[in-house]
N, C-alpha and C positions, 0 to 999 in steps of 0.2 A: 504494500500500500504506500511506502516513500516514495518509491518511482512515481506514485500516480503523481502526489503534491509535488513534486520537486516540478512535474511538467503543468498540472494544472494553476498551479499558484501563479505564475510565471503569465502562462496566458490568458485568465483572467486577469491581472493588472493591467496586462497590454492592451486587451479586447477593453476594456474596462476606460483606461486612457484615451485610446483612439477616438469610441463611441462619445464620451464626453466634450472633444474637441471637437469633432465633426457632427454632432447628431445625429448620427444613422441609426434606423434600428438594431437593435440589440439580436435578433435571431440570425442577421446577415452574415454577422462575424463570428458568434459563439456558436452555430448547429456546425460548422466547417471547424472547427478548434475543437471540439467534442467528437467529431467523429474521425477526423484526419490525425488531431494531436493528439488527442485521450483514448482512441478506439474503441468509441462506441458505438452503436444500430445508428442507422439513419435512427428510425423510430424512435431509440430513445432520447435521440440526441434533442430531437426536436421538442418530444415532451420538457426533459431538462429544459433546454431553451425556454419555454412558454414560463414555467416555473420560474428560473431564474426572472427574467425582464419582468416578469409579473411581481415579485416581491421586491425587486427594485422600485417599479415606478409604484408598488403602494408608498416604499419607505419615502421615494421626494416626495409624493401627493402629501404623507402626513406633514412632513416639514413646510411645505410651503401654504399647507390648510391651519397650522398654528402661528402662521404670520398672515391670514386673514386673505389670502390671496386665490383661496381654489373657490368657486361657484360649483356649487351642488345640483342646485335646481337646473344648471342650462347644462351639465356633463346628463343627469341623467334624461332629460328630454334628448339630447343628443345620442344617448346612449339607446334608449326606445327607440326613434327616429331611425337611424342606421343600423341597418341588421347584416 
C-alpha cells in the first residue's frame, strides 16, 4: 500500500494545482491519473472521480456559504430546471 501513496499523493497535488489554476473540471485530469497512474477500472476510476470532485466542491460550497456568498434558492431552481 506505500507504492500506492508515494504515487497517489504526488498526483493529487499536481491534479489538485493544475485544476485550481486553470478551472477545468476535476474528472478531466483525475479519471486519467486513476486509471493510467494508480491502475485502476475505467469504472472505478470514474466513480472515484465523481466522489472525489463531489466532496470537494461541497467543502468550497460550505466555505464560501459561511461568508454569505452561495444563493440556495437560485442553485436549487437551477438544479430542478437542468436535468
Amino acid at each position: 500500500m506505500t507504492a500506492f501513496y508515494i504515487l497517489a499523493v504526488p498526483a493529487g497535488l499536481l491534479i489538485g494545482l493544475s485544476l485550481g489554476a486553470l478551472g477545468g473540471g476535476g474528472s478531466i485530469l483525475t479519471v486519467p491519473a486513476l486509471v493510467y497512474v494508480l491502475g485502476q477500472s475505467a469504472h472505478g476510476a470514474t466513480t472515484a472521480s465523481l466522489v472525489i470532485v463531489g466532496v470537494t466542491s461541497l467543502a468550497g460550497m460550505a466555505a464560501h456559504a459561511r461568508a454569505g456568498r452561495v444563493r440556495f434558492g437560485s442553485g436549487l431552481i437551477f438544479g430542478a430546471w437542468v436535468r
